[in-house]
C-alpha positions as CSV (number, residue, x, y, z in Angstrom):
1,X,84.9,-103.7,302.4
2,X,83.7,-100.6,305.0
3,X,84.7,-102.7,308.2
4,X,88.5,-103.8,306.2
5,X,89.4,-100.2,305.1
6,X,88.3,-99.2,308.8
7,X,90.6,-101.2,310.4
8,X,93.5,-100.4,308.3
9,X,93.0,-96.9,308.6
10,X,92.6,-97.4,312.7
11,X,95.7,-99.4,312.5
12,X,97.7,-96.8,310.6
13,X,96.6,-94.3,314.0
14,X,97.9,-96.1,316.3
15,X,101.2,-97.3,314.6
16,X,100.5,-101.0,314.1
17,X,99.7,-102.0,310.3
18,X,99.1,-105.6,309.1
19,X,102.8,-105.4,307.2
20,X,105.2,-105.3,309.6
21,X,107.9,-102.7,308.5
22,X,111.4,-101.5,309.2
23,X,109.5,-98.7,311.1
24,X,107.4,-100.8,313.2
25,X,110.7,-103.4,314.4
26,X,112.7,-100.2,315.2
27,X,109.6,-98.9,317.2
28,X,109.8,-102.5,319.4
29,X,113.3,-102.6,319.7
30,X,113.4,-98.9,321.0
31,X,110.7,-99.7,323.6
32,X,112.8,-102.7,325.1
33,X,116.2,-100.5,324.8
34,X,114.1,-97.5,326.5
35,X,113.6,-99.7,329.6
36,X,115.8,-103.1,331.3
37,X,115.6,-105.9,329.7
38,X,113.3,-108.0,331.1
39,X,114.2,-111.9,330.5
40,X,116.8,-113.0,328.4
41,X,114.6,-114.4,325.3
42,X,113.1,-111.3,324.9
43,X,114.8,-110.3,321.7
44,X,114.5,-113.7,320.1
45,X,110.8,-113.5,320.6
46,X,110.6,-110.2,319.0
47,X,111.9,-111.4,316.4
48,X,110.4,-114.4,315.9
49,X,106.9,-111.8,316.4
50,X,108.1,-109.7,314.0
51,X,108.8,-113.0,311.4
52,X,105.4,-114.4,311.5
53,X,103.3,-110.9,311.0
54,X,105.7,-110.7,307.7
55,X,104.3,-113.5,306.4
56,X,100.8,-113.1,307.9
57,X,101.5,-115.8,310.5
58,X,98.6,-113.7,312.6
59,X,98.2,-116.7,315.3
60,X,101.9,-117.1,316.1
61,X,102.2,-113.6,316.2
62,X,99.1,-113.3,318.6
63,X,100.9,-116.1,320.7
64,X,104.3,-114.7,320.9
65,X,102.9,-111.3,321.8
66,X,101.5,-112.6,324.2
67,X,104.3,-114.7,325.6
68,X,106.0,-111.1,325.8
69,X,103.2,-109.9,327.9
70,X,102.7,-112.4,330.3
71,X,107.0,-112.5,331.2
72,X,107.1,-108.4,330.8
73,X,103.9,-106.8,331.8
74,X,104.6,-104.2,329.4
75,X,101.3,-103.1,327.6
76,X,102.7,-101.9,324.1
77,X,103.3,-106.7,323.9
78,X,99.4,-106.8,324.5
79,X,98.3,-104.3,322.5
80,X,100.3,-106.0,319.3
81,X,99.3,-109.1,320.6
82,X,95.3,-108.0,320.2
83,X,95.6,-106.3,317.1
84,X,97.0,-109.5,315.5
85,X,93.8,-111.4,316.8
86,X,91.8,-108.4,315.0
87,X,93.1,-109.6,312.0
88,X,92.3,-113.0,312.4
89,X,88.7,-111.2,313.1
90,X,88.6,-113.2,316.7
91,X,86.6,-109.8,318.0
92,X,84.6,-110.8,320.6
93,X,87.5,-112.3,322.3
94,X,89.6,-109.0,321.7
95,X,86.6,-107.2,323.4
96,X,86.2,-109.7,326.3
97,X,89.9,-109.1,326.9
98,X,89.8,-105.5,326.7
99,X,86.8,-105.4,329.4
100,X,88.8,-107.4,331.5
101,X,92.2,-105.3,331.6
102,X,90.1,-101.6,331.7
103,X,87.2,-103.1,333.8
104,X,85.4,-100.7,331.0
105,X,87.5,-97.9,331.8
106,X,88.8,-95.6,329.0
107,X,92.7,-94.7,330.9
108,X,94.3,-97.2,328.0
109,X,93.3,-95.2,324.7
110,X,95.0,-97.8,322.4
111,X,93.0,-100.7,324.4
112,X,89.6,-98.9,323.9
113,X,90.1,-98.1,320.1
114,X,91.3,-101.8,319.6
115,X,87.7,-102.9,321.3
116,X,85.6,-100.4,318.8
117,X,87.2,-102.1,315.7
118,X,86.3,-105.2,317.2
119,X,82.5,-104.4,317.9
120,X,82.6,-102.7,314.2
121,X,83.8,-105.8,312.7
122,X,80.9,-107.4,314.4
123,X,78.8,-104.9,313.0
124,X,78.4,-103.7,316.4
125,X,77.7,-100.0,315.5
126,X,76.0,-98.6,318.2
127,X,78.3,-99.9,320.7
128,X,81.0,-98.7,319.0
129,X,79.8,-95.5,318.4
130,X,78.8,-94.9,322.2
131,X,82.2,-96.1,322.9
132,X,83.8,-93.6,320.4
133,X,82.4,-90.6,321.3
134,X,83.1,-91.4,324.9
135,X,86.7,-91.8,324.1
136,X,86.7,-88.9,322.0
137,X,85.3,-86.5,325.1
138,X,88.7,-88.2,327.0
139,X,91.6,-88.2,324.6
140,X,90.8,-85.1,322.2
141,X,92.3,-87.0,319.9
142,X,92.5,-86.5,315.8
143,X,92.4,-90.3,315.4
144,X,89.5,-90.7,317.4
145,X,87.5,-87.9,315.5
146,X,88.3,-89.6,312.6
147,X,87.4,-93.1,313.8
148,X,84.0,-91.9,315.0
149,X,83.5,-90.4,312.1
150,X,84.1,-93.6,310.1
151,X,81.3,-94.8,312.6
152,X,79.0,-92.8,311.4
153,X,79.9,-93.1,307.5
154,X,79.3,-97.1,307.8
155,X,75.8,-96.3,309.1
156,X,75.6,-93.2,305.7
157,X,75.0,-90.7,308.5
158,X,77.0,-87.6,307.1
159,X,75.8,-84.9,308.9
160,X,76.7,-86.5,312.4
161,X,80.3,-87.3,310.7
162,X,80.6,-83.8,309.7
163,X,79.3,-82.8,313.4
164,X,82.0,-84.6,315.3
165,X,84.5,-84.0,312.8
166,X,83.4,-80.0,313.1
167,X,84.3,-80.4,316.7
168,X,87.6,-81.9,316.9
169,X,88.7,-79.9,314.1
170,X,87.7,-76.7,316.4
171,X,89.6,-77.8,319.2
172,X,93.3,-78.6,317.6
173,X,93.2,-77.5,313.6
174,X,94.1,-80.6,312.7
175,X,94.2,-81.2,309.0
176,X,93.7,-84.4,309.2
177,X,90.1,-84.1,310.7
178,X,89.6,-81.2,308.0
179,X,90.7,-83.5,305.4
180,X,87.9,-86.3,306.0
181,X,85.6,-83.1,307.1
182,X,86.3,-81.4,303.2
183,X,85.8,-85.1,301.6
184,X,82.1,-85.4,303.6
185,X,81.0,-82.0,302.8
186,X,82.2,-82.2,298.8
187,X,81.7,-85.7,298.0
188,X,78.7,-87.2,300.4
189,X,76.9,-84.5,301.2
190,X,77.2,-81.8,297.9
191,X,78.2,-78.8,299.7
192,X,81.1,-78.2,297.3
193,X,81.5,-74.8,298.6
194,X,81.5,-75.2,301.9
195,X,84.3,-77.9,301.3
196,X,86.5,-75.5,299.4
197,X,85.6,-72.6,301.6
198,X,86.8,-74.1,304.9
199,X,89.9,-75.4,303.1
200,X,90.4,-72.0,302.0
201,X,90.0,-70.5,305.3
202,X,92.6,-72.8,306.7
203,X,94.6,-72.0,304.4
204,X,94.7,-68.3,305.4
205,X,95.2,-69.0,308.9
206,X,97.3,-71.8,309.6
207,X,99.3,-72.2,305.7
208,X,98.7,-74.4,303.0
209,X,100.5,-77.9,304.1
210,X,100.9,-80.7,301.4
211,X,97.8,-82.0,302.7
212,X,95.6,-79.3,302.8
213,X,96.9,-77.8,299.2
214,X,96.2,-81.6,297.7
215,X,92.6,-81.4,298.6
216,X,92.2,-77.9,297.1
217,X,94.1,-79.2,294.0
218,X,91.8,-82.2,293.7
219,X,89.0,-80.6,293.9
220,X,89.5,-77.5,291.9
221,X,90.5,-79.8,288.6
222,X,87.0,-81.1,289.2
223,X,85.8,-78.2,289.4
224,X,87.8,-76.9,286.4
225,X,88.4,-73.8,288.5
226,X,91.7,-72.9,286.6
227,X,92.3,-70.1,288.7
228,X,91.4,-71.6,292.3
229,X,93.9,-74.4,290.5
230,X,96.5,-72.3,289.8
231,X,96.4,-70.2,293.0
232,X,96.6,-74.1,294.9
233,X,99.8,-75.1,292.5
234,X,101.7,-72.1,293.8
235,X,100.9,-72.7,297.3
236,X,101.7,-76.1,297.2
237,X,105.1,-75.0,295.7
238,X,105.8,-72.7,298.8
239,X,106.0,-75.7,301.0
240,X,107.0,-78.8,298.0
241,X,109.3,-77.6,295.2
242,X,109.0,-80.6,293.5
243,X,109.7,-80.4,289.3
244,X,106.2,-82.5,288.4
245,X,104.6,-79.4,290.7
246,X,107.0,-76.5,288.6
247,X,105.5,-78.3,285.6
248,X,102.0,-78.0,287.0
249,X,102.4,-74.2,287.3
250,X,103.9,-73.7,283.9
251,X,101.6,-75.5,282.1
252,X,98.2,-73.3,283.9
253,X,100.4,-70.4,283.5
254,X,100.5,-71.2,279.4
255,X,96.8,-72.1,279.4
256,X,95.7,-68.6,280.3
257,X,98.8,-67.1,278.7
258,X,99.6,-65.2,281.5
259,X,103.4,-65.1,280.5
260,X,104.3,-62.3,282.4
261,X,103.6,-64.1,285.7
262,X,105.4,-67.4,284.1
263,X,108.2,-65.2,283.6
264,X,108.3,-64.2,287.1
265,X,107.6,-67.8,288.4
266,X,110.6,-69.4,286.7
267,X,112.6,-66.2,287.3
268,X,112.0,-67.0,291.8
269,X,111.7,-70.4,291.1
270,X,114.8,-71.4,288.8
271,X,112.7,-74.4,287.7
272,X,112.5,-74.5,284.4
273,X,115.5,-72.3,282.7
274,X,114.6,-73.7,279.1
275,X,111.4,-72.6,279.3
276,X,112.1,-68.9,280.9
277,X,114.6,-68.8,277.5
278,X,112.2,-69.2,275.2
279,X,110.0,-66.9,276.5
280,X,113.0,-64.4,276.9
281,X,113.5,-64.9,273.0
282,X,109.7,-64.7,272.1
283,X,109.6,-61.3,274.3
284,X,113.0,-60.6,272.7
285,X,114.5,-59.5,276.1
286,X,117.9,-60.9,274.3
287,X,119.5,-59.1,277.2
288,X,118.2,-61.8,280.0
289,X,118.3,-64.3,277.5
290,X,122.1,-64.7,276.3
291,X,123.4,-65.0,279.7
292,X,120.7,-67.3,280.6
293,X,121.7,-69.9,277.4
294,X,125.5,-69.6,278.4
295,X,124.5,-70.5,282.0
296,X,122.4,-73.7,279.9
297,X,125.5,-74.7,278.2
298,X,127.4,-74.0,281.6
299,X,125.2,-76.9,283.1
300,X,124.1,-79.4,280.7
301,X,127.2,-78.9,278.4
302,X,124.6,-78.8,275.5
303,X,126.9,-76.5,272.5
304,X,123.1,-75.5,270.7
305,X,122.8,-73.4,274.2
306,X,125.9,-71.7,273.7
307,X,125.5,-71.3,270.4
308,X,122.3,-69.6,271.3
309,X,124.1,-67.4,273.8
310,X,126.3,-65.9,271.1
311,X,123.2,-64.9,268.9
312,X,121.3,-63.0,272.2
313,X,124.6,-61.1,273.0
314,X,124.6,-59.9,269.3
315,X,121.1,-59.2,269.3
316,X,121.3,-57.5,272.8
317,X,124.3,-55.3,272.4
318,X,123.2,-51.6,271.6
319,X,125.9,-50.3,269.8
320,X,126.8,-53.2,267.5
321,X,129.4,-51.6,264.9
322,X,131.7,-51.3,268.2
323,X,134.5,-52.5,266.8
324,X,135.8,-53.9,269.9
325,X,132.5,-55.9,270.4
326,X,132.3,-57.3,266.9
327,X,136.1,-59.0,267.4
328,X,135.1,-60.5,270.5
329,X,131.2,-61.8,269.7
330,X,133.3,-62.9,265.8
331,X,135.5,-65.0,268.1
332,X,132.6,-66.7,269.8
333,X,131.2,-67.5,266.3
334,X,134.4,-69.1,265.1
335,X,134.3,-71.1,268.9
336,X,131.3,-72.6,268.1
337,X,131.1,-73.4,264.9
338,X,134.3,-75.3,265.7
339,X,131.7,-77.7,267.8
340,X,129.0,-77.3,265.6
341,X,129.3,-76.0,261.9
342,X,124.8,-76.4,261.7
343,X,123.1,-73.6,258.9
344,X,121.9,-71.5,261.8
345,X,125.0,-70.6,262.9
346,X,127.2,-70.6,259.6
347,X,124.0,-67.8,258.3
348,X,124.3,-66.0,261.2
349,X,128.3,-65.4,261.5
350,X,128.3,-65.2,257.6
351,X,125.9,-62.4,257.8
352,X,127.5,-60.3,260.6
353,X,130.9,-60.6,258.6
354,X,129.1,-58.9,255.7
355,X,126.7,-56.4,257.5
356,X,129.2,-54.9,259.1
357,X,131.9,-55.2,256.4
358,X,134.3,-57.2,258.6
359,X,135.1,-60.0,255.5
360,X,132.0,-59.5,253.2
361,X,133.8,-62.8,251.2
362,X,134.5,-64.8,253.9
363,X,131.1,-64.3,255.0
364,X,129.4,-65.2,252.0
365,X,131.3,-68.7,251.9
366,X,129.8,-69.4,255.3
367,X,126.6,-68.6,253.9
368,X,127.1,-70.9,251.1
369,X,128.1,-73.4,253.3
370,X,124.8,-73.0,254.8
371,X,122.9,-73.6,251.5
372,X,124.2,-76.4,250.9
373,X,122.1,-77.5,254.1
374,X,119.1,-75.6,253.0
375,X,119.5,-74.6,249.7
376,X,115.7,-73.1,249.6
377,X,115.9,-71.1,252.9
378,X,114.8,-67.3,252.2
379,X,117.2,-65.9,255.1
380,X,120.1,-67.9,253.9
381,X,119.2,-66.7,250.4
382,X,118.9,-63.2,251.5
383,X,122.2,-63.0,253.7
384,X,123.8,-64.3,250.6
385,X,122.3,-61.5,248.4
386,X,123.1,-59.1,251.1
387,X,126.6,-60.4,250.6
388,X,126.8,-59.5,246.8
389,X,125.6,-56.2,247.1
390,X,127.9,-55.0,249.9
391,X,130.2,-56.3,247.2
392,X,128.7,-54.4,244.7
393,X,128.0,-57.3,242.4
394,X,124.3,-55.4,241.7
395,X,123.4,-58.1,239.3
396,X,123.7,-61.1,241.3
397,X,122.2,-59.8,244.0
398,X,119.7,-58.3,242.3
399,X,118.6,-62.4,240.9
400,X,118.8,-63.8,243.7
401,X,116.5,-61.5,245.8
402,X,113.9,-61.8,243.6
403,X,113.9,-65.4,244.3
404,X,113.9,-64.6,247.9
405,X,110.6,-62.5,247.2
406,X,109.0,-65.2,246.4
407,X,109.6,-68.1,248.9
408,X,108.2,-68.0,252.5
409,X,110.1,-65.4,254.8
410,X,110.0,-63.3,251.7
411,X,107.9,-60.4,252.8
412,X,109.9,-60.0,255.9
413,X,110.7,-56.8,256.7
414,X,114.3,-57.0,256.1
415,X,113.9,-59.1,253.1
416,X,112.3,-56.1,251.8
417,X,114.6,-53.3,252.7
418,X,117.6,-55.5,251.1
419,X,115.4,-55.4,248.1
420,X,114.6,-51.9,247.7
421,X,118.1,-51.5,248.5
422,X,119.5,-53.9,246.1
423,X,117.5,-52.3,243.1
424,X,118.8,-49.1,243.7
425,X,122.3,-50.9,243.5
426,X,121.2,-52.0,239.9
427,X,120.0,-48.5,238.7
428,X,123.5,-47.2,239.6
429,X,125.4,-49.7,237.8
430,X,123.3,-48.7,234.9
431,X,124.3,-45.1,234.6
């Protein structure tokens, strides 16, 4: 299983994987365009090259590489041409042809690292890792830190991974090399800080890339490092604003109920404008949170959100007995409940038409409207005895409060002042 998932990952490096794709057929085609055409079947045998690695055909593939070669001389034919052979695990005669075209030289980097699968997939290990880490002194190359590396892992010698990998990564940053170097150090060899610290590090100097931030994230959940988590989420967003990532955020942001900085996130980020409304409402910041809803309904159409939008303005306005403000928010009422006649909304209008005496009666049909949705709900029942008082029908009012008093909702604040209100109604119809 070591020696498969070796090659594949060599193969990967240098461009060639066992499934031929799109990619890879482009990447042939470009080479002959790049340069004359050679001889006249060259595109049919292409073709016919491509065909058989689809459908694992490794021989034929082998062959017609081959063919290409020979009538072509150009190298990128024999390099395909070996790694089918790889595949088909003919090593030794990959190796014996690589000797043969270098003469054990180390000029053709894609040559050398073909031979060092093969004398892996012999279980050739030495050899290939003298072979490697003379490569790796020539090219300087992340693929061949990495394929060293692997060397070494076969043979469950860490620490020498970690030392090559150390190097390479010194010379270029790559995050490749820092990857498989973080993976070593946290997984094979326990040094869990050390992993996270050089990730960290790299992080500070040379950004968090999709790579690097992945890492972190991986190993922070297994850590359950919430914050080290959290911090990695938002860096990862910097450089991949993808939703699932948003949601990520939102969700460690509600864990430590840090809703301040939630706010803020969703605020810069635009991410998630349902959830920023709720928390607008729960804050009761109805002044960010009715244009918001409109903006909602603006989008997804949705009437609830607009509906919504006409209860924040209300709620938001300062001066809300300006008569000029009550005709316009009353004529957003009556536009929504055009599109959507539900309790909340019938209570609500009801209850502004009374409060603020604009049709006490027509706002307590609205709210009877509502009751018959609800016929238990304390704030419908309140609005409604808020409606009887203003019309000075002390008795009614007076009953149906009292009910209020008792159901849930019924030591709300309001609920009470209506009540103390409403008894004092009663006392003067006495006298």
């Amino acid at each position: 299983m070591y020696k498969l998932l070796l090659l594949i990952g060599f193969l990967i490096f240098t461009g060639c994987a066992q499934k031929t794709s799109m990619l890879e057929e482009k990447t042939l085609k470009e080479t002959k365009h790049n340069n004359k055409k050679m001889f006249n079947e060259e595109d049919s045998l292409i073709m016919f090259a491509l065909r058989s690695e689809q459908v694992k055909d490794f021989s034929s593939a082998a062959q017609i590489f081959e063919t290409l070669y020979v009538k072509s001389l150009r190298k990128e034919y024999m390099h395909r041409s070996l790694q089918n052979r790889l595949f088909l695990k003919q090593n030794q005669l990959v190796i014996d042809r690589v000797d043969a075209i270098t003469n054990k030289h180390l000029d053709d980097f894609i040559l050398v690292r073909l031979k060092i699968v093969g004398l892996i997939q012999m279980n050739r290990f030495q050899e290939a890792q003298d072979l490697a880490i003379a490569l790796v002194e020539v090219s300087e190359d992340e693929a061949d830190y990495i394929l060293l590396s692997d060397i070494y892992i076969g043979q469950e010698k860490f620490d020498e991974a970690v030392k090559y990998l150390e190097s390479g990564y010194s010379k270029k940053y790559s995050e490749k090399i820092l990857d498989r170097m973080a993976i070593l150090l946290y997984v094979n060899l326990d040094r869990k800080k050390d992993a996270i610290a050089y990730l960290e590090t790299h992080t500070m100097l040379h950004a968090c890339s999709v790579v690097i931030c992945k890492r972190l994230i991986s190993f922070y959940s297994n850590e359950n490092n919430v914050e080290g988590l959290l911090s990695a989420y938002l860096r990862y967003y910097k450089v991949d604003a993808k939703p699932e990532v948003a949601e990520q955020i939102v969700q460690l942001y509600g864990y430590k109920k840090d809703y301040p900085q939630l706010i803020l996130f969703l605020q810069e980020s635009q991410s998630d404008d349902v959830t920023l409304l709720q928390l607008y409402t729960s804050s009761k910041n109805y002044t960010k949170a009715f244009p918001l809803a409109k903006n909602i309904y603006d989008e997804t159409g949705e009437i609830k959100y607009l509906g919504e939008s006409v209860i924040y303005e209300y709620e938001a306005q300062k001066d809300k007995n300006d008569k000029a403000f009550l005709s316009s928010i009353s004529k957003k009422f009556e536009e929504v409940l055009k599109q959507d006649s539900s309790s909340l909304y019938l209570n609500y209008f009801g209850y502004v038409l009374i409060d603020h005496d604009i049709d006490v009666s027509k706002g307590i049909e609205y709210i009877k409207k509502a009751l018959v949705m609800e016929p238990d709900s304390a704030y419908y029942l309140d609005s409604l005895a808020w409606g009887h008082y203003k019309l000075r029908q002390c008795s009614d009012a007076l009953r149906i409060i009292k009910k209020v008093r008792k159901l849930d909702g019924g030591d709300d604040a309001e609920v009470v002042r209506h009540h103390e209100l409403i008894k004092k109604c009663k006392g003067k119809n006495k006298q």
